[in-house]
C-alpha positions in Angstrom: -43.1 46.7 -3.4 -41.7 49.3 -0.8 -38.8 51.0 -1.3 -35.9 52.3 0.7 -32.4 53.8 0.9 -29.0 51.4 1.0 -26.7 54.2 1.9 -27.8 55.8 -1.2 -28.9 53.3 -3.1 -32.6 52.9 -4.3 -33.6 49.1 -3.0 -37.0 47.5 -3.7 -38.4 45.1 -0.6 -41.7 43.2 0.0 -42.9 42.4 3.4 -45.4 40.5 4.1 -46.8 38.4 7.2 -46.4 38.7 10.8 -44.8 36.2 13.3 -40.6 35.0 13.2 -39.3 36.8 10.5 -37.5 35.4 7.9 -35.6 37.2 5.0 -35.2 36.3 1.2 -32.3 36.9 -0.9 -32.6 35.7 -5.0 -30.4 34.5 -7.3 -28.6 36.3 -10.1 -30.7 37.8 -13.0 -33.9 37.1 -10.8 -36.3 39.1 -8.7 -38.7 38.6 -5.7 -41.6 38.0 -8.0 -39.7 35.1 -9.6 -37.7 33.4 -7.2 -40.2 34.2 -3.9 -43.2 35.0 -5.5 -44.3 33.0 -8.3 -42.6 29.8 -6.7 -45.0 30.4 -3.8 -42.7 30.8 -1.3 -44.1 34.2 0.4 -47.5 32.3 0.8 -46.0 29.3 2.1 -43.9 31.1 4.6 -47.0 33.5 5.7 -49.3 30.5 5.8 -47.1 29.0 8.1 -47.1 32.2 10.4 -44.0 33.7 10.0 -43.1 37.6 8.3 -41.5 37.3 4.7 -38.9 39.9 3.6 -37.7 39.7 0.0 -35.7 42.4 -1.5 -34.7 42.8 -5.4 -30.4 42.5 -5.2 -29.0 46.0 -6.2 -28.7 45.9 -10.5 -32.4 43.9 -10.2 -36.0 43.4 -10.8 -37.7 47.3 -9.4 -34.0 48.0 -7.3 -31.3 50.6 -8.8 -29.3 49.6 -11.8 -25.8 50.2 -11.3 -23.1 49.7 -14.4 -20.1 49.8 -11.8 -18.3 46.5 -10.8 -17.2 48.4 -7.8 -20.8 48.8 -7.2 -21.1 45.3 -6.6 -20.0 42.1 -5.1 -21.2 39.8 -2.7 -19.8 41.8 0.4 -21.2 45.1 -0.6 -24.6 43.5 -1.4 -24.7 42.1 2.4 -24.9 45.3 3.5 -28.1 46.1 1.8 -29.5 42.9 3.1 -28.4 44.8 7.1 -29.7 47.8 6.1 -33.2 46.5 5.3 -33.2 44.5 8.8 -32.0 48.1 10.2 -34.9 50.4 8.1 -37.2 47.4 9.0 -36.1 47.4 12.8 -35.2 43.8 13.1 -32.9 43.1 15.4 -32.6 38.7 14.3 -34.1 37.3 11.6 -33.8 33.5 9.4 -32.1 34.0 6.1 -32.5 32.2 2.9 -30.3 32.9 -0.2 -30.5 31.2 -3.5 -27.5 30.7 -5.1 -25.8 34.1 -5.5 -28.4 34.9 -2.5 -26.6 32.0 -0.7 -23.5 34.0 -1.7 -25.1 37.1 -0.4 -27.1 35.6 2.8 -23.3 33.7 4.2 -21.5 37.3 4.1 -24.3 38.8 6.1 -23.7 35.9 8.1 -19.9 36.1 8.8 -20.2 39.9 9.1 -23.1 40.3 11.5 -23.4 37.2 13.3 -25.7 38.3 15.5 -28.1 39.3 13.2 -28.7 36.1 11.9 -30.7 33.6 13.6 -30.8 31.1 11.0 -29.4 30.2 7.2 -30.6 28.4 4.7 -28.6 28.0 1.5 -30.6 27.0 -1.8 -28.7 26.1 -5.0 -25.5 26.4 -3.8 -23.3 23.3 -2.2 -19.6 22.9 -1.8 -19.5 25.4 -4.9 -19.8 28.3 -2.7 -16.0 27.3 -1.4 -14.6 25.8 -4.7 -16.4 29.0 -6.9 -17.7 28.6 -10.0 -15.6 28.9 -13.2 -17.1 30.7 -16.4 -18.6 34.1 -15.5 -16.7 36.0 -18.2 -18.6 34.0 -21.1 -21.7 35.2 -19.2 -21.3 38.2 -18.9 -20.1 38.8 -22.8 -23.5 36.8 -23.3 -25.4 39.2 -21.4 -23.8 42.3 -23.5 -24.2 40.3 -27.0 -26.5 42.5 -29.4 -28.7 38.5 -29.2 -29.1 35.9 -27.8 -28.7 34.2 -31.0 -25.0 35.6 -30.9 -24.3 33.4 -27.9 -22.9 29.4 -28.7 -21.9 28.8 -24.9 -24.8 26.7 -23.8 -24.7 27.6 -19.9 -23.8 31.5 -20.7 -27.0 31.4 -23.3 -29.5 29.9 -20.5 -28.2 32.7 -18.0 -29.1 35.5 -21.2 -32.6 33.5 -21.9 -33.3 33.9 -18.0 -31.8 37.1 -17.6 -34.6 38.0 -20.7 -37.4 36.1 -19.2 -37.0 38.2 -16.6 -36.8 41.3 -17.7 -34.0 42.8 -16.6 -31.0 45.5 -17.2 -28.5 43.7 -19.1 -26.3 46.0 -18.8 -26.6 46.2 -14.9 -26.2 42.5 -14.5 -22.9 42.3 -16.7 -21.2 44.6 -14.2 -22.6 42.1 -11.3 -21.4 39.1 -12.2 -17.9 40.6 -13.4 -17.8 41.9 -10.2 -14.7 40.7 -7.8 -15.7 37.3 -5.9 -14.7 37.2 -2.5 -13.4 34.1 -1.6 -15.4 31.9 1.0 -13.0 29.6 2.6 -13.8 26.5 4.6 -12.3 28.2 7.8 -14.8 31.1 7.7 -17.7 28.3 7.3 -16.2 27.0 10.1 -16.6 29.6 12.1 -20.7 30.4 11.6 -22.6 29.2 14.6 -26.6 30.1 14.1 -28.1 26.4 12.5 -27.7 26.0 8.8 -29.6 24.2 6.1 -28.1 23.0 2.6 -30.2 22.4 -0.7 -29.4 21.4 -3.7 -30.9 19.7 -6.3 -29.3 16.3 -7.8 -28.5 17.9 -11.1 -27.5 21.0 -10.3 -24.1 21.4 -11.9 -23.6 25.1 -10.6 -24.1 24.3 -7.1 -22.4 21.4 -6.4 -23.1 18.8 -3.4 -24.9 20.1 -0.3 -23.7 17.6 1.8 -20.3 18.4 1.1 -20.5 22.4 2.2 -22.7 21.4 5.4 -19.6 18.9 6.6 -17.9 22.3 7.0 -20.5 24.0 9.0 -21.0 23.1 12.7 -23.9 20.7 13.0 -25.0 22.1 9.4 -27.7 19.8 7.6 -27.7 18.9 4.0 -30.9 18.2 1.8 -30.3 16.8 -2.4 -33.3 17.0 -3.9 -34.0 14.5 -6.7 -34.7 15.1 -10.2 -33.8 19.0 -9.7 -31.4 20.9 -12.0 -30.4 24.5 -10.9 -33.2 26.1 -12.3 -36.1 23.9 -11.4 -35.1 23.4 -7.8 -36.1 27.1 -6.5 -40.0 26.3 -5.8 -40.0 22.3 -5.3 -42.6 21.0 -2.6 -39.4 18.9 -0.6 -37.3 21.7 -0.6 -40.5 24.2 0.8 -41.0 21.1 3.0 -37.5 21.0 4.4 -37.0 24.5 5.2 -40.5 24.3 7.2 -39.2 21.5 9.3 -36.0 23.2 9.9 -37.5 26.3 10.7 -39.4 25.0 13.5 -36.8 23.5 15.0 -35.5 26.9 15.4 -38.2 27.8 17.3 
């Protein structure tokens, strides 16, 4: 991992490959080795000739932990995502979030349009516009002295991750209690590079794909079967998908 400076900020990156490139933004309480690495997506994107970027979010995996909520937010965290095109002199590249990387990947989206060539949006459907309800149980969950403190079922598999990966507890409370800008169905509306939805058929936290990509101009929709929110990230249909709509890109 590389490292360089988000207008101050210490933010870990990988980059790998050569060809299109195409940039990686992971979920909450993850990291590049788990979301991009271990799932095999750097090798499957390099394989297929194109340049991998993955960064660790701000509060995450090797990146600078920050106990601020003002320090964070899914508008602020864009900006890292621009200055690492920027440090990395890329002037266009694909994006693909995962879940709070979706977040991430469609404000990068609204606010630089021409910076994005292409979005995919992993584990997170029509959620994205109707939010998610419950962060404040898991974020108590992350600051409980143990996980065996925590009785909410979805808050304790967020602390078991968040353990599993090794990271800052402390850091990722102040994320997820961060402010959540609102993304409305008009801004959606308004995004013009081609976008890709997936979303597993059991994933409660991201809701329907199809239903977010009916809100997107010409945007595409995938459900992948048998795949909660957690097990979706390295499936072979949703690698397979992205492939496909990557090259029609080109």
């Amino acid at each position: 991992m590389q490292t360089f400076s988000s207008n101050g900020i210490e933010i870990a990156y990988l980059d790998e490959g050569s060809g299109e490139p195409v940039l990686l933004i992971h979920g909450f309480a993850s990291n590049v080795a788990t979301n991009w690495v271990d799932t095999g997506w750097v090798k499957t994107l390099t394989d297929a000739g194109y340049r991998a970027i993955a960064y660790d979010n701000r509060g995450h995996g090797h990146s600078a932990k920050l106990y601020s909520v003002e320090e964070y937010g899914a508008p602020i965290m864009a900006e890292d995502a621009r200055r690492l095109l920027d440090h990395l002199g890329i002037e266009r590249a694909h994006v693909m979030g995962y879940s709070m990387g979706a977040r991430i990947a469609a404000f990068l989206a609204l606010a630089h349009p021409g910076r994005v060539r292409s979005l995919v949006f992993g584990g997170l459907g029509i959620n994205m516009v109707r939010g998610v309800a419950g962060t404040g149980p898991v974020a108590r969950a992350l600051e409980a002295e143990s996980i065996d403190d925590v009785t909410n079922p979805t808050a304790r598999t967020f602390r078991a991750f968040a353990e599993q990966t090794r990271s800052d507890l402390k850091a990722l409370a102040a994320c997820i209690r961060s402010a959540r800008a609102p993304i409305t169905a008009e801004a959606l509306g308004t995004l013009r590079c081609p976008v890709l939805v997936v979303v597993g058929d059991r994933d409660v936290i991201g809701g329907s794909p199809s239903e977010l990509a009916a809100l997107i101009p010409g945007g595409k929709a995938v459900q992948l079967a048998d795949r909660d929110h957690m097990k979706a990230v390295g499936d072979r249909t949703f690698k397979a998908a992205v492939l496909e709509f990557l090259v029609g890109q080109e």
